[in-house]
C-alpha positions in Angstrom: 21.9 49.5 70.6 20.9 52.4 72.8 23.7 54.7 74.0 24.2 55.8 77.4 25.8 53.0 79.0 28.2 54.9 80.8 26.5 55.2 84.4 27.0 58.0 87.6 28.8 56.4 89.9 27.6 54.9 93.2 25.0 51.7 94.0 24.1 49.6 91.0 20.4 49.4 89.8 18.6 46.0 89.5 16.4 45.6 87.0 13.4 42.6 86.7 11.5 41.4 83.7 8.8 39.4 83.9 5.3 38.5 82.8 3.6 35.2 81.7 5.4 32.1 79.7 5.4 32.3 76.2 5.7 36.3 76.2 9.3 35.9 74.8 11.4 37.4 78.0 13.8 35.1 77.8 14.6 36.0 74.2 14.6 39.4 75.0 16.6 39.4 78.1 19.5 37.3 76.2 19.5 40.1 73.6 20.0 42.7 75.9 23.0 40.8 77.5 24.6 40.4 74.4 24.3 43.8 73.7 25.1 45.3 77.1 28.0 43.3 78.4 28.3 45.7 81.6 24.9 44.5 83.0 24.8 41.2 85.0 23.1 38.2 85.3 22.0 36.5 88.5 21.5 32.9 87.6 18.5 31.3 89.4 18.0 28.2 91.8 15.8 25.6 91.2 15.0 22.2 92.7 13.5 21.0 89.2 15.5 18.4 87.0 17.4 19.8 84.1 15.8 19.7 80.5 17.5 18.6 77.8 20.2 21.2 76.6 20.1 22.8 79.6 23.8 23.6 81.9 24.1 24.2 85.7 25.3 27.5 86.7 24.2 29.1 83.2 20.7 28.3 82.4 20.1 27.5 86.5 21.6 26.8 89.5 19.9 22.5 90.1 20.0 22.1 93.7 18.2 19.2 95.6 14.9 20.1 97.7 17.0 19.7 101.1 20.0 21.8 100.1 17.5 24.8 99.2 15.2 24.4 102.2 18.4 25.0 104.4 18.9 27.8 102.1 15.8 29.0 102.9 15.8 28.7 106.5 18.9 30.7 106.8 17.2 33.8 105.0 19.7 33.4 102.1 17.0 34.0 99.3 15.7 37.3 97.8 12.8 35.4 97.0 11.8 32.3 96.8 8.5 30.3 95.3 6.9 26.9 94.5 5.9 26.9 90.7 4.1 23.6 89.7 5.6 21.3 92.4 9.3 22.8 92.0 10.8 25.3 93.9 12.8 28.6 92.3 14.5 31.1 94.3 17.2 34.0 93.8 20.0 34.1 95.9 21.1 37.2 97.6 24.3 37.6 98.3 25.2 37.6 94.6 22.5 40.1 93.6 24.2 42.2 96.3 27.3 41.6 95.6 27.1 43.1 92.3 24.9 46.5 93.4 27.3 47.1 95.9 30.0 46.7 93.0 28.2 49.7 90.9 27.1 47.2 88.7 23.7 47.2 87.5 22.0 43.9 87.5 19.4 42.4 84.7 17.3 39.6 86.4 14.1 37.3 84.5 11.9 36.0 87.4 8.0 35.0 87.1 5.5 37.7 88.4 5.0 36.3 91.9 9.0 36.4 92.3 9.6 40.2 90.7 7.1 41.4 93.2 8.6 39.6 95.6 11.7 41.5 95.2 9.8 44.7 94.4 8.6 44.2 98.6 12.2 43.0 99.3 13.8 46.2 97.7 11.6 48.4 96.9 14.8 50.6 94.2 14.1 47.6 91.9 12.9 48.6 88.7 10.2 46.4 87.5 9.2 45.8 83.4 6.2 43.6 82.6 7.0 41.5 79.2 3.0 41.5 77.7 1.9 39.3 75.0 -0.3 41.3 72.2 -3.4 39.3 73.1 -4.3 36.0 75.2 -4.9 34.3 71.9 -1.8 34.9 70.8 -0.1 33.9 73.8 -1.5 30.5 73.7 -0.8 30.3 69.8 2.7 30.6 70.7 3.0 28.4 74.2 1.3 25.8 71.5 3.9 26.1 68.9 6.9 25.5 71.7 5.5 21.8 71.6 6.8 21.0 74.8 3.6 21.2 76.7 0.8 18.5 77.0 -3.0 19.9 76.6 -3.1 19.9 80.1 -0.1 22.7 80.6 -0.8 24.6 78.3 -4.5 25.0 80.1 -2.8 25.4 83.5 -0.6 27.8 82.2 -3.0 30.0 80.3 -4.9 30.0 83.6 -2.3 31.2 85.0 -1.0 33.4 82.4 -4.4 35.4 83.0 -3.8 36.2 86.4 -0.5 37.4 86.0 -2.0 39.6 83.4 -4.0 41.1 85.8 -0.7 42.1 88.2 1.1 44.1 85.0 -0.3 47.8 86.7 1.7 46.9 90.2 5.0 46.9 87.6 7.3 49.8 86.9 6.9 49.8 83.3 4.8 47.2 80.7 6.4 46.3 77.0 3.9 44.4 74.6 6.2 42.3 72.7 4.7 42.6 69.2 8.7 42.3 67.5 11.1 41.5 69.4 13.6 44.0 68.1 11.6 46.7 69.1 10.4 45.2 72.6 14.3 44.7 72.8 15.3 48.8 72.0 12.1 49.8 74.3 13.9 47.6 77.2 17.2 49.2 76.7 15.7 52.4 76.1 14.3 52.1 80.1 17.7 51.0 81.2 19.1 54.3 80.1 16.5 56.5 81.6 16.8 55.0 84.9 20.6 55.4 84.7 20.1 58.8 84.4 17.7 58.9 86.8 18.2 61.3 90.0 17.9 59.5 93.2 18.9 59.4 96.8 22.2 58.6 97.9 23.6 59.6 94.1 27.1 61.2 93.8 27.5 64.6 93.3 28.4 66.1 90.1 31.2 68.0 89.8 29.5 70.5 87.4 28.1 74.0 88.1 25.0 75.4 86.8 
């Protein structure tokens, strides 16, 4: 575990990871957690059915298309998007909640929604999860075995375009091993915390 978790006082920082499916950010984000237990997690909306295995209010929020449309109307989302026919969204109020707290905030969102929220707030700190080649990418969205021959087309398609958005993100981490795409995460989380920024407390050192 990197050290430096202790952080300056004052407005939380809200970190997104992202990048195409099959790049392991999920993995990588749950590691992180585990090992940081200060940072927290905004669970997601969704209109799509649950899969197997899967709980509301941990893996997502399940909500039916009408109750997030009136969501949506009243501005409550931080972003919002239709991905294959389903919609996804993150909710504001809780992300705010916790970054008016102090508390830094770890969030895994598709590309379209982390630079959603880059346009939303523009303090978020954005990390692009790359695979080590498209070949590989597909190898391993193969090897999930919950795809037909037809997703895993769509999704390569579209796994190449988000490809193409990793220069608009803060930082990129090719996740070769995921131990060490895990230390280079929470080695970016401690740099930002230390970070000098507007708005940050004064120190009460002299130099």
């Amino acid at each position: 575990m990197v050290s430096g978790g202790e952080r300056l006082p004052g407005r939380g920082r809200l970190f997104v990871i992202s990048g195409p499916s099959g790049t392991g950010k999920g993995t990588i984000r749950d590691i992180v957690m585990q090992n940081h237990p200060e940072l927290r997690f905004c669970v997601s909306v969704t209109t799509r059915r649950p899969r197997p295995g899967e709980i509301h209010g941990v893996h997502y929020i399940f909500m039916t298309e009408d109750d997030f449309m009136g969501k949506r109307s009243r501005s409550e989302f931080l972003e919002d998007a239709n991905v294959y026919g389903n919609f996804y969204g993150t909710l504001r109020s809780p992300v705010e909640e916790c970054l008016i707290e102090g508390c830094d905030v770890l969030l895994e969102k598709d590309v379209q929604g982390a630079l959603a929220i880059k346009a939303s707030m523009p303090e978020a700190v954005l990390i692009f999860i790359a695979p080590p080649s498209v070949g590989e990418l597909e190898s391993r969205i193969k090897k999930r075995g919950t795809e037909t021959a037809a997703d895993v087309a769509r999704r390569m398609d579209s796994a190449r375009g988000e490809l193409n958005q990793a220069r608009r993100f803060d930082y990129v981490v090719v996740n070769y091993v995921v131990e060490d795409s895990v230390r280079v995460l929470e080695a970016i989380i401690t740099a930002e915390r230390h970070r000098v920024r507007a708005g940050i407390v004064a120190l009460d050192i002299s130099f």
